[in-house]
DSSP file (Angstrom, degrees, kcal/mol; ACC not computed):
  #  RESIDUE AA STRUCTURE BP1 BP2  ACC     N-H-->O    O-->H-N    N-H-->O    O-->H-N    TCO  KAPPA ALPHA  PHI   PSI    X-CA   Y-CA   Z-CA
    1    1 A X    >>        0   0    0      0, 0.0     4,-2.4     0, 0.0     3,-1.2   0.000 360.0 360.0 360.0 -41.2  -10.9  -32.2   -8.1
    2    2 A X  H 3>  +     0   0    0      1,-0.3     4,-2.4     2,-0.2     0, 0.0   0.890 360.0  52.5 -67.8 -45.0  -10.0  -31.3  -11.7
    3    3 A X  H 34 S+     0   0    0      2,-0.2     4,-0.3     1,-0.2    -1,-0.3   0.264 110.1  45.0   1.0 -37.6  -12.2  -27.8  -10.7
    4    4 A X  H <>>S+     0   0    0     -3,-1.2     4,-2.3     3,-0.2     5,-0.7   0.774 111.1  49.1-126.1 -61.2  -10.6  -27.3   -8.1
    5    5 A X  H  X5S+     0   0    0     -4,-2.4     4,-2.8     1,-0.2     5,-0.4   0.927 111.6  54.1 -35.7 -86.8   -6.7  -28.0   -9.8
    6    6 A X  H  X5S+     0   0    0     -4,-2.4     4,-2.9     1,-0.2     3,-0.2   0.796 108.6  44.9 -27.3 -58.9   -7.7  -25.4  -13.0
    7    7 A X  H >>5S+     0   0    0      1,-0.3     3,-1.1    -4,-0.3     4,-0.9   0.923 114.4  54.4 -83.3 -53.1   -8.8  -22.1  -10.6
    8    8 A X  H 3X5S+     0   0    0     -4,-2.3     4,-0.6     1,-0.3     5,-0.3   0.816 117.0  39.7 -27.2 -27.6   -5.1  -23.0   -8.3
    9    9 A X  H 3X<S+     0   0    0     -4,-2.8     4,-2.5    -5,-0.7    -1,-0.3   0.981 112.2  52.0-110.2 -28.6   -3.7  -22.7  -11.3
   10   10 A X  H <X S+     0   0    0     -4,-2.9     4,-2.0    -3,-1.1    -2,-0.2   0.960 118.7  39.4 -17.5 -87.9   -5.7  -19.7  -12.7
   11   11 A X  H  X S+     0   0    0     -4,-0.9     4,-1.0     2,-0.3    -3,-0.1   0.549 108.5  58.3 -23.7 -44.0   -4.9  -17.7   -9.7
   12   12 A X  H  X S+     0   0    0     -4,-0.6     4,-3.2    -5,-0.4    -2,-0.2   0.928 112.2  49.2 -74.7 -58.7   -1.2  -18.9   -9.3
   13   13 A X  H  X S+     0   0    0     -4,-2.5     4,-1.5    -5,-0.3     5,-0.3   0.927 110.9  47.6 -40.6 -76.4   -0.9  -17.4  -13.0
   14   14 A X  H  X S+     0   0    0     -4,-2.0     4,-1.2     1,-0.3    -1,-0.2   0.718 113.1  44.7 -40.4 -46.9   -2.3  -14.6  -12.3
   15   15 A X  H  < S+     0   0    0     -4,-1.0     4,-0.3    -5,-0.2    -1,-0.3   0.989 108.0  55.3 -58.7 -63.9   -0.5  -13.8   -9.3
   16   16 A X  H >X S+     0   0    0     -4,-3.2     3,-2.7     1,-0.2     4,-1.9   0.908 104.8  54.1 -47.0 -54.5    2.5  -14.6  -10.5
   17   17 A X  H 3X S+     0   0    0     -4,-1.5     4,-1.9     1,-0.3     5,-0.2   0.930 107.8  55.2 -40.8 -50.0    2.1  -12.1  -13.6
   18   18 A X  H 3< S+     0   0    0     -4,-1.2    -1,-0.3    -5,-0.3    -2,-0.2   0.490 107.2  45.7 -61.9  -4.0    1.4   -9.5  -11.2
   19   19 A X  H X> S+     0   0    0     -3,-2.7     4,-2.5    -4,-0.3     3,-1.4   0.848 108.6  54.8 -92.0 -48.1    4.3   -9.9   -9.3
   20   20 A X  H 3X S+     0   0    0     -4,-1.9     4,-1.2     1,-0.2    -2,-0.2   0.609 110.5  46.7 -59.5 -17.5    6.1  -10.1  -12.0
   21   21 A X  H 3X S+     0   0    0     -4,-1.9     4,-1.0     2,-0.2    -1,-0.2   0.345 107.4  53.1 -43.2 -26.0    4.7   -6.7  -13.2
   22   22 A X  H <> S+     0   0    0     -3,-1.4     4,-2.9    -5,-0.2     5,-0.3   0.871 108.4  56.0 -78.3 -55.1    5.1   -4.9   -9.9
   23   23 A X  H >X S+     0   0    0     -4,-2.5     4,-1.3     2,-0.2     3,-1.2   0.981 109.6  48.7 -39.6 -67.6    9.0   -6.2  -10.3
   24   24 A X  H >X S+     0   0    0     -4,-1.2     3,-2.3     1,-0.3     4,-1.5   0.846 110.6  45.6 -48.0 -59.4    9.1   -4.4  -13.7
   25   25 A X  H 3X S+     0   0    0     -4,-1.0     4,-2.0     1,-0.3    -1,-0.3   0.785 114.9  50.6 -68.4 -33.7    7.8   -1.3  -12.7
   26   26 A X  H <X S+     0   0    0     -4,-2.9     4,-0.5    -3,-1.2    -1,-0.3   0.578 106.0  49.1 -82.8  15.5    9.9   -1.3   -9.8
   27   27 A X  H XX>S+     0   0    0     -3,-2.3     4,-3.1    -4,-1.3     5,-0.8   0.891 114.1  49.1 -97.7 -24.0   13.0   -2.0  -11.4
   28   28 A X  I 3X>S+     0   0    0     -4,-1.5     4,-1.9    -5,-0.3     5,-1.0   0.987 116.5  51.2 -66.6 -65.0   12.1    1.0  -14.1
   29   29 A X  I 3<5S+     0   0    0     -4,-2.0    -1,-0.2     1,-0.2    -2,-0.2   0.446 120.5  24.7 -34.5 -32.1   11.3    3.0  -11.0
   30   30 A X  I <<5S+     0   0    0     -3,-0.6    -1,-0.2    -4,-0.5    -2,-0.2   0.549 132.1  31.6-129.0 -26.6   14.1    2.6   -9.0
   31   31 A X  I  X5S+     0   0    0     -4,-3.1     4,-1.3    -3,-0.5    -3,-0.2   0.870 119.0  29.6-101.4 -50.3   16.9    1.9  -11.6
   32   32 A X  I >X<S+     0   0    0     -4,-1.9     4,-1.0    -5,-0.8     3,-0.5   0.948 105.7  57.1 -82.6 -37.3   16.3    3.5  -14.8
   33   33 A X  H 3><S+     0   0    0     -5,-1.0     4,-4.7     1,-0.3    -1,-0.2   0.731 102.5  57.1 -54.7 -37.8   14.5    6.5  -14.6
   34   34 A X  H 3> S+     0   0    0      2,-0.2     4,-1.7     3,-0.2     5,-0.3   0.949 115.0  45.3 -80.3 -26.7   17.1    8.2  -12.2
   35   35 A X  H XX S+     0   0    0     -4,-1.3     3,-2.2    -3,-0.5     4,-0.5   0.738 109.9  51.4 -41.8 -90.5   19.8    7.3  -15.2
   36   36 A X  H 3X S+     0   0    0     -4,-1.0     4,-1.6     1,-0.4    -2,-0.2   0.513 112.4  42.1 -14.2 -57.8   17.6    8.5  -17.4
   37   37 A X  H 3X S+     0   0    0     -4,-4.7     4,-1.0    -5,-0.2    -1,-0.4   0.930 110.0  57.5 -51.0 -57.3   17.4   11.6  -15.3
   38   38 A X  H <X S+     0   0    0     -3,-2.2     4,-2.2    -4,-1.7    -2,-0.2   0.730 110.3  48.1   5.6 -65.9   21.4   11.6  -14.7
   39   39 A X  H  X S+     0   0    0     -4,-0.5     4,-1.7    -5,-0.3    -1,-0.2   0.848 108.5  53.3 -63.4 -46.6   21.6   11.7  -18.7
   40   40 A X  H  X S+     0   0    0     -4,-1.6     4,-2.2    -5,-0.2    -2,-0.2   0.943 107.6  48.3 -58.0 -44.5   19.1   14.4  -19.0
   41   41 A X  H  X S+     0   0    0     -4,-1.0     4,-1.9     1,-0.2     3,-0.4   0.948 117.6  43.1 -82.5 -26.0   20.9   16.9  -16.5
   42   42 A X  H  X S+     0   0    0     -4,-2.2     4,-2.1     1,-0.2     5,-0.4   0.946 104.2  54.5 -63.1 -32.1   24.1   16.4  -18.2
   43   43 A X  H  X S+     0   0    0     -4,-1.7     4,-1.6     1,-0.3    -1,-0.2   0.975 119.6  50.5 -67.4 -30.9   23.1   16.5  -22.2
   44   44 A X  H  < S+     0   0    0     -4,-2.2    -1,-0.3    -3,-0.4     4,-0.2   0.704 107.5  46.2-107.4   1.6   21.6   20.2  -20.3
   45   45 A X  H >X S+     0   0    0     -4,-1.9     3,-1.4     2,-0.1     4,-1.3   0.890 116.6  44.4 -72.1 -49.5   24.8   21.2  -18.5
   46   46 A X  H 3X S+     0   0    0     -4,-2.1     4,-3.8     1,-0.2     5,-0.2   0.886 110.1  59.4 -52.9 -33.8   26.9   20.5  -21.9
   47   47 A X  H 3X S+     0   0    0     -4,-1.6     4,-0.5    -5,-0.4    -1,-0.2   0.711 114.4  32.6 -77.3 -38.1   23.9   22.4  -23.6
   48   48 A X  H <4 S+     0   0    0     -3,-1.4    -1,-0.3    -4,-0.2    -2,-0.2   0.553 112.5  63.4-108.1  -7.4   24.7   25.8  -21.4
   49   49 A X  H >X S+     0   0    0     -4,-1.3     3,-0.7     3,-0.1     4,-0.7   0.851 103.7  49.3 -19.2 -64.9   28.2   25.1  -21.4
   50   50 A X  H >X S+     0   0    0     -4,-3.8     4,-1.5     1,-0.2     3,-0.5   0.868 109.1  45.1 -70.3 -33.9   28.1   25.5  -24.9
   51   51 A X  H 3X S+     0   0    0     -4,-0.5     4,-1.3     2,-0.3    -1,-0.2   0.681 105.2  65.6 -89.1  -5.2   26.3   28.6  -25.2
   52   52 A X  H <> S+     0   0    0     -3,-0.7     4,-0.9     2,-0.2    -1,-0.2   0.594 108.1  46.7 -78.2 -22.0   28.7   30.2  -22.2
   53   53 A X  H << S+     0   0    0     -4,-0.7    -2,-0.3    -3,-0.5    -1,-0.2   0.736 112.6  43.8-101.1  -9.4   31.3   29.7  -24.8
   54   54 A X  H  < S+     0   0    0     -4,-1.5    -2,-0.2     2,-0.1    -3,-0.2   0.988 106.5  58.9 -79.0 -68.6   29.5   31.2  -27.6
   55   55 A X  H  <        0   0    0     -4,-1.3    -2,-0.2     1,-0.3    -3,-0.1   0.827 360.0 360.0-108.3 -75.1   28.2   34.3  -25.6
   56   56 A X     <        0   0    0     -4,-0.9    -1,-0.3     0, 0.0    -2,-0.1   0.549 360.0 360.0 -52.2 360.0   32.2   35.4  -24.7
């Protein structure tokens, strides 16, 4: 019985970390990265902005 308890509960960890790891990766996936992206293409419109106003 005790045998039996330990791998249920082995397996229930284990699962559970792996869900909670799929979660993580999707929340990076789905939330940050397009900021992250978002951030990028402005900092490289200000970045050719500026060099449209140097060049005139």
């Amino acid at each position: 019985m005790m045998k039996k308890f330990l791998s249920g509960l082995l397996v229930g960890t284990a699962a559970t970390a792996a869900a909670v790891a799929g979660l993580a990766v999707a929340v990076k996936k789905q939330v940050i990265d397009p900021i992250d992206e978002k951030e990028a293409m402005i900092e490289e419109n200000r970045k050719k902005a500026a060099r449209k106003r140097i060049a005139r």
